[in-house]
C-alpha positions, 0 to 999 in steps of 0.5 A: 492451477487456476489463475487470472491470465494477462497475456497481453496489455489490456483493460482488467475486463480483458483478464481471463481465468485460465490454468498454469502448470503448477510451480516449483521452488527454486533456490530460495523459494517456497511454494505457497498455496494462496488463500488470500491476495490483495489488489492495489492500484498499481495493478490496473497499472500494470496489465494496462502497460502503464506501470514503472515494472513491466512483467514477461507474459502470461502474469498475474496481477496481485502482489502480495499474497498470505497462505501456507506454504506447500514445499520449500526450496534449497537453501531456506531454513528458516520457513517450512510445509505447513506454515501460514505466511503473507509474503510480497511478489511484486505480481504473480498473486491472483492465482492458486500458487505461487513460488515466492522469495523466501527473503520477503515472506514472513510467518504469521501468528494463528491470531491474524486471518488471512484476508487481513494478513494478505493486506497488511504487506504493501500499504503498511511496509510503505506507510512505515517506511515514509513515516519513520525512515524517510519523514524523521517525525518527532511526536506532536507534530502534524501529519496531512494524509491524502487519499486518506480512505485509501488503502495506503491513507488508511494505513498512514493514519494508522502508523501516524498514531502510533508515532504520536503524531496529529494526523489530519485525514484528507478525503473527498466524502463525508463517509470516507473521513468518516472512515477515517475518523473511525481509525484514528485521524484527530482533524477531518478534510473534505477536499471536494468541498473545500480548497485544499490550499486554504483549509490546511493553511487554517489547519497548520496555523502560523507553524504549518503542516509538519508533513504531508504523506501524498500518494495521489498526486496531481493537481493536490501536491501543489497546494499541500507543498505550499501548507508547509511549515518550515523544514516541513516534509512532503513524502511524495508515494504516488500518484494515484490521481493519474498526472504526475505534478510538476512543482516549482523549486522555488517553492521547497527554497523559500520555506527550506521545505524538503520533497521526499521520495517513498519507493518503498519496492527499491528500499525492500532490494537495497535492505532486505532485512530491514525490510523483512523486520519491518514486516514482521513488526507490522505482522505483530501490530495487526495481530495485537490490533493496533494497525486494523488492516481493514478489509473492504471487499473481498472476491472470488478469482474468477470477478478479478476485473470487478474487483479491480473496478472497484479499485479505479473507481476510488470506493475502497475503503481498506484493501481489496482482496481475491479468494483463489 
């Protein structure tokens, strides 16, 4: 089979198409022939060496893949040949096939594409997780997105409604928070226009920021800690910015503020069936056309590194997707 190769740990230009025997699924598996397989920033990360999951080599970047499934392995009962599924593989994705764990691959209904289908598992999974498990949000209440134009920004905007919530989009153009205005944000911010730290203090008034869903990091996790009200909650996702902040404590004690982290990969182990269901609901959300899962651009295998250029250089609006 055909498949982006990282045999070493090197810059997305340096990935090569190259061939893999074809997989086989073990206990608990289901090989999957990929349609569709969804990029995410994570994955320059990771073919560089820079990312908290480092594969054994040769891998493949992409992880989280939609397609239908080709043979089942022992054990599973509750898939079978021939059913269009998406499923989360934590690597493995930018390739024709792959044997994928039975317990994180979902069916999807016949209503939802596969390009849309492949994004819906990481950016949603997480954005609900944050929003509903670790944010503990009451309708009405204020929710701040960073990197709002992104892929997991999108996705909180998107969640964030559902749950009633006044989002406020935080972006650095004028056409992503136009994006943004498109897909549900109430209140629009340009960070590169405007200092952060005083623009959402006007956009919290006297009560602040109720939650601040951030997974960029750097030098903007600061300024948006400090817009919260009191027991206000900063989700810490990511830190797609580069730098990792360092925040003074003084700053949570004062406004009995809490920093909560989001590793939604640890929450999918540690529950794996409510982590599954999760997915499931958001699989039903995308086909009923509440959550958009919006495609930004999609690529043949073989301009894997262009499409990943497309990710470094912070222009994806929505998911960016790879056609094996």
């Amino acid at each position: 089979m055909k498949a982006i190769i990282c045999s070493q740990w090197c810059e997305p230009e340096d990935l090569v198409l190259g061939n893999l025997p074809d997989p086989v699924a073990g206990p608990g598996e289901v090989v999957i022939a990929i349609k569709a397989a969804a990029l995410n920033f994570f994955d320059i990360l990771m073919v560089q060496g820079k990312y908290q999951t480092k594969p054994p080599f040769p891998f493949s970047p992409a992880a989280e893949i939609a397609g239908m499934i080709e043979s089942v392995g022992a054990g599973v009962t509750d898939l079978k040949v021939g059913d269009r599924v998406v499923s989360s593989i934590g690597f493995n994705g930018a390739r024709e096939k792959v044997a994928a764990p039975a317990a994180m691959t979902a069916k999807i209904p016949d209503s939802l594409d596969y390009d849309r289908a492949a994004g819906v598992i990481l950016i949603y999974s997480t954005a609900l997780h944050a929003l509903e498990d670790r944010a503990d949000p009451k309708p009405g209440e204020t929710l701040v997105v960073l990197g709002a134009a992104g892929g997991t920004g999108l996705a909180a905007i998107e969640i964030g409604k559902l749950m009633g919530l006044r989002v406020v989009a935080c972006a650095s153009s004028d056409d992503k928070l136009k994006f943004c205005k498109e897909h549900g944000a109430d209140v629009l911010f340009n960070y590169a226009k405007e200092d952060l730290k005083e623009g959402l203090k006007k956009i919290g008034g006297a009560k602040g920021i109720d939650i601040v869903f951030d997974p960029v990091g750097g030098d903007f996790t600061e300024p948006a800690l400090r817009s919260l009200g009191w027991k206000g909650r900063l989700l810490v996702i990511g830190f797609a910015s580069g730098p990792i902040p360092r925040i003074p404590l003084n700053l949570p004690l004062l406004k009995s503020c809490d920093i909560r982290g989001v590793f939604w990969g640890g929450f999918a182990k540690a529950f794996p069936d409510k982590s599954r269901a999760n997915l499931e609901r958001i699989v039903q959300w995308a086909a009923d056309g509440k959550l958009s899962s919006h495609v930004h651009a999609t690529f043949p295998l073989a301009k894997t590194s262009e499409a990943m250029a497309v990710l470094s250089s912070r222009k994806a609006m929505g998911k960016v997707i790879l056609h094996p």
